[in-house]
C-alpha positions as CSV (number, residue, x, y, z in Angstrom):
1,X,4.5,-4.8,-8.2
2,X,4.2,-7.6,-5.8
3,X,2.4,-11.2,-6.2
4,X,0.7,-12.8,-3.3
5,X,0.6,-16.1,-3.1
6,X,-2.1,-17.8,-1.2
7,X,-1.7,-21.8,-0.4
8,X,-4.6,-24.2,-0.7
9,X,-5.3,-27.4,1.0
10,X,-6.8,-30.0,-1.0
11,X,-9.2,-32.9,0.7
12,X,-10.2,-35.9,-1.3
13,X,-14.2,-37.1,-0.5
14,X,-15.8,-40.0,-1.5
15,X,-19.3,-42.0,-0.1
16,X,-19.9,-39.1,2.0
17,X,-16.9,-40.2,4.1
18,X,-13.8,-37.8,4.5
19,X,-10.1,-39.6,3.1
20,X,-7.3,-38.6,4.9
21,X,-3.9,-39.8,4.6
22,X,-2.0,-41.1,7.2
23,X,-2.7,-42.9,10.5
24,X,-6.6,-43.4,11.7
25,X,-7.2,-40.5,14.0
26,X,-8.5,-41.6,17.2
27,X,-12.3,-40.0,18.0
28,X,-12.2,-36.2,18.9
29,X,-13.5,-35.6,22.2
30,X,-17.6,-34.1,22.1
31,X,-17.0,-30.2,21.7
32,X,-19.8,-27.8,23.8
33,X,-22.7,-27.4,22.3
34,X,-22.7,-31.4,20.7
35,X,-21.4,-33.5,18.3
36,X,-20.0,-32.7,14.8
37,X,-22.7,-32.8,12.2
38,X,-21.4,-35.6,10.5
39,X,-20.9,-37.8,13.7
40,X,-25.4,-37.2,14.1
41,X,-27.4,-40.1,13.2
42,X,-27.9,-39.7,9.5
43,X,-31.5,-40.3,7.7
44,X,-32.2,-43.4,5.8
45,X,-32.5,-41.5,2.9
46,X,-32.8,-38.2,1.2
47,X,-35.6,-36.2,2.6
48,X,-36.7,-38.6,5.6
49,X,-36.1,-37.7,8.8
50,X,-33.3,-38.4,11.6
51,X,-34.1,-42.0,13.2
52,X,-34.3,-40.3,16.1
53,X,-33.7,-37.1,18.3
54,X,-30.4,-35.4,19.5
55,X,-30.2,-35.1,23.0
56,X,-28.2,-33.0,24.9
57,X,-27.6,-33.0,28.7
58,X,-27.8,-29.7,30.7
59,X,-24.1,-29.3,30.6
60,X,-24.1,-28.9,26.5
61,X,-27.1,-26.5,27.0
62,X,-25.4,-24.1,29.4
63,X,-21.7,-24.1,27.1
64,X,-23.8,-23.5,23.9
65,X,-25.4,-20.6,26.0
66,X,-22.5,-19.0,27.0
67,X,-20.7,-19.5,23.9
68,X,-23.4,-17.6,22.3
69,X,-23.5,-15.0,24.7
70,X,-19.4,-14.6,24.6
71,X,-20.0,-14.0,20.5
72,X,-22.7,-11.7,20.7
73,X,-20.7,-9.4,23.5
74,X,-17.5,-9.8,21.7
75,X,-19.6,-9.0,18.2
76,X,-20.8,-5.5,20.4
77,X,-17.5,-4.8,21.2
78,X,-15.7,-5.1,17.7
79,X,-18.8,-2.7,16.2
80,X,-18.4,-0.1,19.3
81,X,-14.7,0.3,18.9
82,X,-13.8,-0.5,15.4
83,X,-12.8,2.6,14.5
84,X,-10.4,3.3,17.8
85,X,-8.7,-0.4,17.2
86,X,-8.2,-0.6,13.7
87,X,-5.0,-1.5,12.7
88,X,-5.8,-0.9,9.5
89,X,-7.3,2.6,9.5
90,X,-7.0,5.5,7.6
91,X,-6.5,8.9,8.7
92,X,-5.4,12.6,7.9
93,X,-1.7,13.5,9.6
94,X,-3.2,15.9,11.3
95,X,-4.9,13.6,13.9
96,X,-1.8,11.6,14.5
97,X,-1.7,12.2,17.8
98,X,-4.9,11.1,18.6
99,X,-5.0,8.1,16.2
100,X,-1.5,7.0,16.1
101,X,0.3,7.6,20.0
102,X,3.4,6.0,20.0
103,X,3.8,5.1,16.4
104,X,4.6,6.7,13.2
105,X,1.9,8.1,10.8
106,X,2.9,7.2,7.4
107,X,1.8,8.9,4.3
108,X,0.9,6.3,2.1
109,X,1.1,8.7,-1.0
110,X,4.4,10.6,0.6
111,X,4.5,14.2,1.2
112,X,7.3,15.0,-0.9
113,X,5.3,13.7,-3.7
114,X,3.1,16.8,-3.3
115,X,5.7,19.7,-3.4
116,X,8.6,20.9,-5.1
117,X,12.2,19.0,-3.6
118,X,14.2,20.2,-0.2
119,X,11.0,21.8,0.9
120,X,9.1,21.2,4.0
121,X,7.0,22.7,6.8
122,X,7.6,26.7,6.9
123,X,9.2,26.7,3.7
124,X,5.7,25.3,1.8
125,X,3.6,28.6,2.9
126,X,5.0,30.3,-0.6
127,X,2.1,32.9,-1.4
128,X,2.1,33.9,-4.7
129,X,2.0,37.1,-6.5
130,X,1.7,36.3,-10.0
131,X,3.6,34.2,-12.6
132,X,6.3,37.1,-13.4
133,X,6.9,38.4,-9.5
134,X,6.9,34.4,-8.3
135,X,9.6,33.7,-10.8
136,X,12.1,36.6,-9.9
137,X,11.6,35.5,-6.1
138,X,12.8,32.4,-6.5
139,X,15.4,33.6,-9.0
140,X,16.7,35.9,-6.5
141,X,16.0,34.9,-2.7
142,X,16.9,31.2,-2.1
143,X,15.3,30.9,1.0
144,X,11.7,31.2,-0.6
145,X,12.4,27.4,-1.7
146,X,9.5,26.2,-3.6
147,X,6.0,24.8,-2.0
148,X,3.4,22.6,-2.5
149,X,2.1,21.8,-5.8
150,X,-1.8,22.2,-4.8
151,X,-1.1,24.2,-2.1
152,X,-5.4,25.5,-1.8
153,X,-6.0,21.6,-1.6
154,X,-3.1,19.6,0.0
155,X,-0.7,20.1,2.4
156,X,1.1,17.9,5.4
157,X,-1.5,17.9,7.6
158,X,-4.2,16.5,4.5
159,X,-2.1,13.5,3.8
160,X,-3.9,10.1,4.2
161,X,-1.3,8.1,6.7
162,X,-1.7,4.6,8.0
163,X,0.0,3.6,11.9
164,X,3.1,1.4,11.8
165,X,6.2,1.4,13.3
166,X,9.2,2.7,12.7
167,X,10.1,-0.4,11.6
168,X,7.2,-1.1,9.2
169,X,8.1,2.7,8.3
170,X,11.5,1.4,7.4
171,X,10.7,-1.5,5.2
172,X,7.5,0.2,3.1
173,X,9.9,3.0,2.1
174,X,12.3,0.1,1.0
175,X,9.2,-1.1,-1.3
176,X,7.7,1.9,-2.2
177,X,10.2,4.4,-2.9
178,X,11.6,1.6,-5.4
179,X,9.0,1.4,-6.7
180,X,7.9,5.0,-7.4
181,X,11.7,5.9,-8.6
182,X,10.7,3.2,-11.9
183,X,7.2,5.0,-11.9
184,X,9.1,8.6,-12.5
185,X,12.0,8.0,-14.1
186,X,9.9,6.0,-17.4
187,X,7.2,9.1,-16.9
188,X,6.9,11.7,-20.0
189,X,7.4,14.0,-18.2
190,X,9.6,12.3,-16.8
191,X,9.5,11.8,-12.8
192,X,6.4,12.5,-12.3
193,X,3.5,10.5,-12.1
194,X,-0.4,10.8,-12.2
195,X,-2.0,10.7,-8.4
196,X,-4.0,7.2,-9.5
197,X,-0.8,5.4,-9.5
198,X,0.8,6.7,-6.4
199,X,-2.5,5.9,-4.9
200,X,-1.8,2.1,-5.9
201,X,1.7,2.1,-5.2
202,X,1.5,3.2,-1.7
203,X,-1.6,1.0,-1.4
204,X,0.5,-2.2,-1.9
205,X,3.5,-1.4,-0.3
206,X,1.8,-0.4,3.0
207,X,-0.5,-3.8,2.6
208,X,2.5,-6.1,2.0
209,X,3.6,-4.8,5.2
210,X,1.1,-4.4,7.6
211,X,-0.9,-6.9,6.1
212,X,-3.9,-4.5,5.7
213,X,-6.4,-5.1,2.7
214,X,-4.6,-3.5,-0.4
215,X,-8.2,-2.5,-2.1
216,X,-9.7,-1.5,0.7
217,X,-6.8,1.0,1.2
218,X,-7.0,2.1,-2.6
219,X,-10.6,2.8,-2.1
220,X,-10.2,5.0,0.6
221,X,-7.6,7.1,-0.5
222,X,-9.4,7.3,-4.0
223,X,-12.4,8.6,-2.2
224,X,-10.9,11.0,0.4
225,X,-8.9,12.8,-2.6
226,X,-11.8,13.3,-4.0
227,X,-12.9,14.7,-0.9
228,X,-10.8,17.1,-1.6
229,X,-11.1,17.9,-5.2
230,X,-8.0,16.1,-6.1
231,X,-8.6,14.0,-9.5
232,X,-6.6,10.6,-10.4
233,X,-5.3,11.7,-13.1
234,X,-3.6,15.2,-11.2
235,X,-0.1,15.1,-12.0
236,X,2.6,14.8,-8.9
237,X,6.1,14.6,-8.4
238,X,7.5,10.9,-8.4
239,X,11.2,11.4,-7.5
240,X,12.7,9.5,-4.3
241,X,15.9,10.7,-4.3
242,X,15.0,14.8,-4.9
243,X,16.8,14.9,-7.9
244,X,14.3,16.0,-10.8
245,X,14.6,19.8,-10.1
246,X,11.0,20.0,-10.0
247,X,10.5,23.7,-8.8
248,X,7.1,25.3,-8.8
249,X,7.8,26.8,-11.8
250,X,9.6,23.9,-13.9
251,X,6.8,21.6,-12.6
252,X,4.2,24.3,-13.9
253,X,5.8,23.7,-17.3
254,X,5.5,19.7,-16.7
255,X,1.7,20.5,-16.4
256,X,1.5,22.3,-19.3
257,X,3.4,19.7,-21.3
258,X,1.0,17.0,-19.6
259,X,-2.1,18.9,-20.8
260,X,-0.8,19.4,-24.3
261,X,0.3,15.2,-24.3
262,X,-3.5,14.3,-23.4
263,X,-6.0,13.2,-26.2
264,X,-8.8,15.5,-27.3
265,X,-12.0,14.1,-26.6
């Protein structure tokens, strides 16, 4: 996965005085609303008070007031419309319109992931009729294709999608589908992949894009699955390149191999 790297500055302090290196700076001009705290008359000692008060004129007064004002408005502002001007928000495709205009809903656990390969749209309303019927349909009429995996839980329209652009689109698919391919192709059964790990795939590759808070996009989609009845350790499909043949039938035979792999409590 990825590695983020954040830099630190160091500063050196000694006698209560700040070391820099370099040139002496020359005094910073008095901000609104007064000095810096450490440019105040200091006490004589611990505990005792200031020699003397701070003073400020009426020009200091009024840019502290307005300063406080302009945070308090801005403050409203943020907590009114937070939801509308997230960047960073997480929604179900089907309000894309509404919450994404002019930019492209990504799934951050992809749709494909969900349903059998070269299906999509009208060809993932597959009713079925029974395990026998369902398999001579698909024997015999091609055009049935195959369907989603949960189909009475997730479908298009369910999928937890972030706002980006098409470029951003572009370069989490480079990350992510890379990334998934490694996930499904070491998987027994191989490519697929538990619904916990393409919930932290697609949680880092969208953050290391748009910049968005990885956990907090994690804890989301963990939640909203859940929502749904959809358990982390639900087996999907984990196969980029729609090679692994995953039908609804041969992935019904990876479930049953899953269930048979897991440890008896």
């Amino acid at each position: 996965m990825s590695i983020l790297v954040r830099g630190a500055v160091g500063q050196q302090a000694g006698a209560g005085v700040l070391v820099r290196k370099g040139p002496p700076r020359l005094p910073a001009p008095r901000p609104p609303g007064g000095f810096p705290i450490d440019e105040l008359p200091q006490p004589a000692s611990p505990g005792a008070a200031p020699p003397g008060p701070v003073l400020l004129g009426p020009a200091e007064h009024y840019a502290a007031l307005m300063g406080l004002l302009n945070i308090l408005a801005n403050r409203f502002k943020d907590n009114k419309n937070d939801e509308e001007d997230d960047k960073c928000k997480i929604y179900s495709y089907k309000d894309r319109d509404k919450e994404c205009p002019g930019g492209r809903s990504h799934h951050i656990v992809p749709d494909r992931c969900w349903r059998s390969p070269g299906t999509r749209r009208q060809r993932t309303g597959i009713i079925s009729y029974g395990t026998v019927i369902d398999q001579l349909l698909d024997k015999y009429l091609s055009s049935r294709g195959g369907g989603y995996y949960y189909a009475k839980k997730m479908d298009d329209d369910k999928g937890q999608c972030i706002c980006v652009s098409e470029e951003q689109h572009a370069a989490i698919h480079k990350i992510y589908d890379y990334n998934e391919e490694i996930v499904g192709q070491n998987a027994d059964p191989q490519w697929t992949s538990t619904l916990e790990n393409l919930e932290a795939v697609g949680s880092d590759a969208a953050s290391i894009v748009t910049g968005c808070n990885m956990q907090k996009i994690r804890t989301t989609l963990r939640t909203r699955h859940e929502a749904l009845g959809l358990d982390e350790d639900l087996l999907l499909r984990a196969d980029p390149r729609g090679k692994s043949g995953l039908t609804m039938q041969k992935f019904g035979e990876a479930l049953s191999r899953a269930s048979k792999m897991k440890p008896s409590n």
